[in-house]
NUKOL-421324 format. One record per residue (C-alpha): residue number from 1; x, y, z. Coordinates in steps of 0.05 Angstrom, whole numbers, plus 32768, in hexadecimal, padded with zeros to 4 digits. Example, Ala and Ser with C-alpha at 12.3 -4.5 7.8 and 13.67 -1.06 7.14 Angstrom:
SITE   kolke     c1     c2     c3
SITE       1   80F6   7FA6   809C
SITE       2   8111   7FEB   808F
# end
This chain:
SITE   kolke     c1     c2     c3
SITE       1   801E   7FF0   7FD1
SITE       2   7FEA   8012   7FA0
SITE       3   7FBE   8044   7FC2
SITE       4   7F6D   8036   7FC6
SITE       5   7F3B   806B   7FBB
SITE       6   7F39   8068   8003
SITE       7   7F82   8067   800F
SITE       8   7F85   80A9   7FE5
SITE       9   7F4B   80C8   800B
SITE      10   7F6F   80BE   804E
SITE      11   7FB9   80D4   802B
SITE      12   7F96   810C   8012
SITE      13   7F78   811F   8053
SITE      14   7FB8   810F   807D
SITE      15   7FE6   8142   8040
SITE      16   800F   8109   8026
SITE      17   7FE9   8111   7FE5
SITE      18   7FC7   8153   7FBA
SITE      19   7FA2   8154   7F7A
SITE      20   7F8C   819D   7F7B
SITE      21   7F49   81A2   7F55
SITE      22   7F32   815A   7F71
SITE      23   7EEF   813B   7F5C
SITE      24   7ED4   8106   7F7D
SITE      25   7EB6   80F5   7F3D
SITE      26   7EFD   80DC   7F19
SITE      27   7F10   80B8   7F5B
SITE      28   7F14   806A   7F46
SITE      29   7F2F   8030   7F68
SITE      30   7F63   802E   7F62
SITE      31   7F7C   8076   7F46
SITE      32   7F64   80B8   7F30
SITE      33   7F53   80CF   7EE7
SITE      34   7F6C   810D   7ECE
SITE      35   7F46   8145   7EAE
SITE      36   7F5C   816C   7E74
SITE      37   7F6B   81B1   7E77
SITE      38   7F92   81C3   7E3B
SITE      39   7FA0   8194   7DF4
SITE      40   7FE1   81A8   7DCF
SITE      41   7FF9   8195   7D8A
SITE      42   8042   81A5   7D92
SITE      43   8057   819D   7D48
SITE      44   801F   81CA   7D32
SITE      45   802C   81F9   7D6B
SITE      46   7FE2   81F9   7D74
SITE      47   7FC6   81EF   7DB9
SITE      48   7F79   81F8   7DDD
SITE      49   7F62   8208   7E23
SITE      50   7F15   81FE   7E10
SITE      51   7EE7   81DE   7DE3
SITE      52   7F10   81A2   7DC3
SITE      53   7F45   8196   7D94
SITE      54   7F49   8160   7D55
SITE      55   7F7D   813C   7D54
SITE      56   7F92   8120   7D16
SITE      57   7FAA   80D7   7CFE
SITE      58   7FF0   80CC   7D0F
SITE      59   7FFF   8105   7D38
SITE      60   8026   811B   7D84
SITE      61   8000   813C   7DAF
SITE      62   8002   8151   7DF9
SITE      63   7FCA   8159   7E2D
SITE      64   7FCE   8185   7E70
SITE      65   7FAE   8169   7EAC
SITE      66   7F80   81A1   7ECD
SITE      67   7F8C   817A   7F11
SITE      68   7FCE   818F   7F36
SITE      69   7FE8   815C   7F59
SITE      70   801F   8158   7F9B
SITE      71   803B   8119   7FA7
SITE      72   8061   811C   7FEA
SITE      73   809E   80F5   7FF5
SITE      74   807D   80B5   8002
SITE      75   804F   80AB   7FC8
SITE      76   805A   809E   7F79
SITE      77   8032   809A   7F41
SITE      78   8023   8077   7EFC
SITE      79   7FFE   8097   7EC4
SITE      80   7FCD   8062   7E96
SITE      81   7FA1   8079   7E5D
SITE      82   7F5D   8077   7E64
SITE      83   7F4A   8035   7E3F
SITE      84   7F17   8066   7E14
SITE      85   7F4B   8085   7DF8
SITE      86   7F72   8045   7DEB
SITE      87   7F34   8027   7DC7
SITE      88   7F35   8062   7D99
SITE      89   7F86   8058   7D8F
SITE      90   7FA9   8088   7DB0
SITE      91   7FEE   8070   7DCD
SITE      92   8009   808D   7E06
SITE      93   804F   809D   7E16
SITE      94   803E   80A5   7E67
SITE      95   806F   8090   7EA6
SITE      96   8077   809D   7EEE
SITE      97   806E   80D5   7F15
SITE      98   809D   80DB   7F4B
SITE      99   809F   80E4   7F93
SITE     100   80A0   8128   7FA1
SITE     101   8087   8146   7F5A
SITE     102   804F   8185   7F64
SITE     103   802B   8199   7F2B
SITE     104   7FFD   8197   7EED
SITE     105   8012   8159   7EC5
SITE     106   8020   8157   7E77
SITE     107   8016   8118   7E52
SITE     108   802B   8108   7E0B
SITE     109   8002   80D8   7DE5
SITE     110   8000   80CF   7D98
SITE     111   7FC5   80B9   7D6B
SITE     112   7FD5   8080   7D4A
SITE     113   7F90   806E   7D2C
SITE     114   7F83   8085   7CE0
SITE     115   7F4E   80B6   7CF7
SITE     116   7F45   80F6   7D23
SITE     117   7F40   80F1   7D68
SITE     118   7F11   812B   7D8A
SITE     119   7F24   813A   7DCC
SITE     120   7F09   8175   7DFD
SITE     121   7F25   8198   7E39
SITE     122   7F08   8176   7E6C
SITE     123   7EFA   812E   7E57
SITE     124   7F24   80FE   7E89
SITE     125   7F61   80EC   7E61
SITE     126   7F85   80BD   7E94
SITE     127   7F92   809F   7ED5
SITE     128   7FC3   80AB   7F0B
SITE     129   7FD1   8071   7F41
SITE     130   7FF3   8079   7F77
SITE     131   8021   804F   7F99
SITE     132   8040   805F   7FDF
SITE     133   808E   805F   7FE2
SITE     134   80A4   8027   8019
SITE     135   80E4   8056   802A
SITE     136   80F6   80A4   8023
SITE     137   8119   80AB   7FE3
SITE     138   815E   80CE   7FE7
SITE     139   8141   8106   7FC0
SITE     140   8101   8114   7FAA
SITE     141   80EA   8128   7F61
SITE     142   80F4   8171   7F74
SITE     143   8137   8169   7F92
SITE     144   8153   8136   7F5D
SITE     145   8145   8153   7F16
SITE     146   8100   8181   7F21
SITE     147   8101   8190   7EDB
SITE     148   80B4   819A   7ED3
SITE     149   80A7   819E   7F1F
SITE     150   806F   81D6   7F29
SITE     151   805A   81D5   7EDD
SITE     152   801A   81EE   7EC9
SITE     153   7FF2   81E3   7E8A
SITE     154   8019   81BF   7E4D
SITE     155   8061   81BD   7E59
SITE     156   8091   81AF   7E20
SITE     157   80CF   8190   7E2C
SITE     158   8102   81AE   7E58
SITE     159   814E   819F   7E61
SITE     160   815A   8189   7EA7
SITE     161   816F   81C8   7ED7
SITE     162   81A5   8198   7EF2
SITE     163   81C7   8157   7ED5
SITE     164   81A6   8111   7EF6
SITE     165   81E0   80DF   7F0D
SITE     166   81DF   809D   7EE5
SITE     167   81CE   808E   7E9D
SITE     168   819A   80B5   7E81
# end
């Protein structure tokens, strides 16, 4: 079931849910949208906490969410680009967020259009639903690979602290 802005009021109030620095402003729907707190160009090993940052034509980037979030056990999410951003031709390369997962959120996106893409710390990049896991999962993100659990600002990729079971 996908939470309502209602249902994430009430999961919020009841501690199932957290997004630490919550505005009532980015609550939609059906989801919240995420604020941006730092922009990283990871091949140019440039990155920005304020103003704004071009990004040029055909270029990775990565965006930190300034919002922390703390899913408990029973609740997921799914990250979705702000159609603004789409309309100006960014791609995303988003998934879920597990049960379980605390934290700031990094997102890697890459602009695909021919020109430069302008984008400032906080502008709303994109939004989190939430969807409420019918069963406790056997382990939660934190207990299964909790390779970015408790992140803050942009994160670059880790290697897992322990091996997941199953393909990879």
């Amino acid at each position: 079931m996908q939470l309502s802005d209602a249902d994430v009021r009430v999961w919020m109030m009841d501690g199932k849910l957290q997004i630490k620095g919550f505005r009532d402003g980015n609550l939609t729907p059906n989801g919240y949208d995420l604020t941006v707190a730092e922009l990283a160009l990871p091949d140019a090993d440039t990155s920005k906490t304020e103003g704004s940052l071009e990004i040029p034509p055909k270029t990775r980037f990565l965006v930190s969410t300034e919002e922390e979030v703390h899913l408990g056990p029973r609740v997921a999410g799914d990250l979705w680009l702000r159609t603004t951003w789409a309309r100006q031709g960014v791609l995303p390369a988003f998934g879920k967020v597990d049960a379980g997962f605390e934290g700031t959120l990094t997102l890697s996106a890459y602009n695909a259009s021919e020109r430069p893409l302008e984008i400032a710390v906080g502008d709303t990049f994109a939004q989190l639903t939430f969807h409420e896991v019918r069963s406790l999962p056997e382990a939660t993100y934190a207990e299964s690979s909790g390779t970015y659990q408790g992140q803050s600002g942009v994160t670059p990729a880790r290697s897992p602290d322990r091996k997941r079971s199953g393909p990879e």
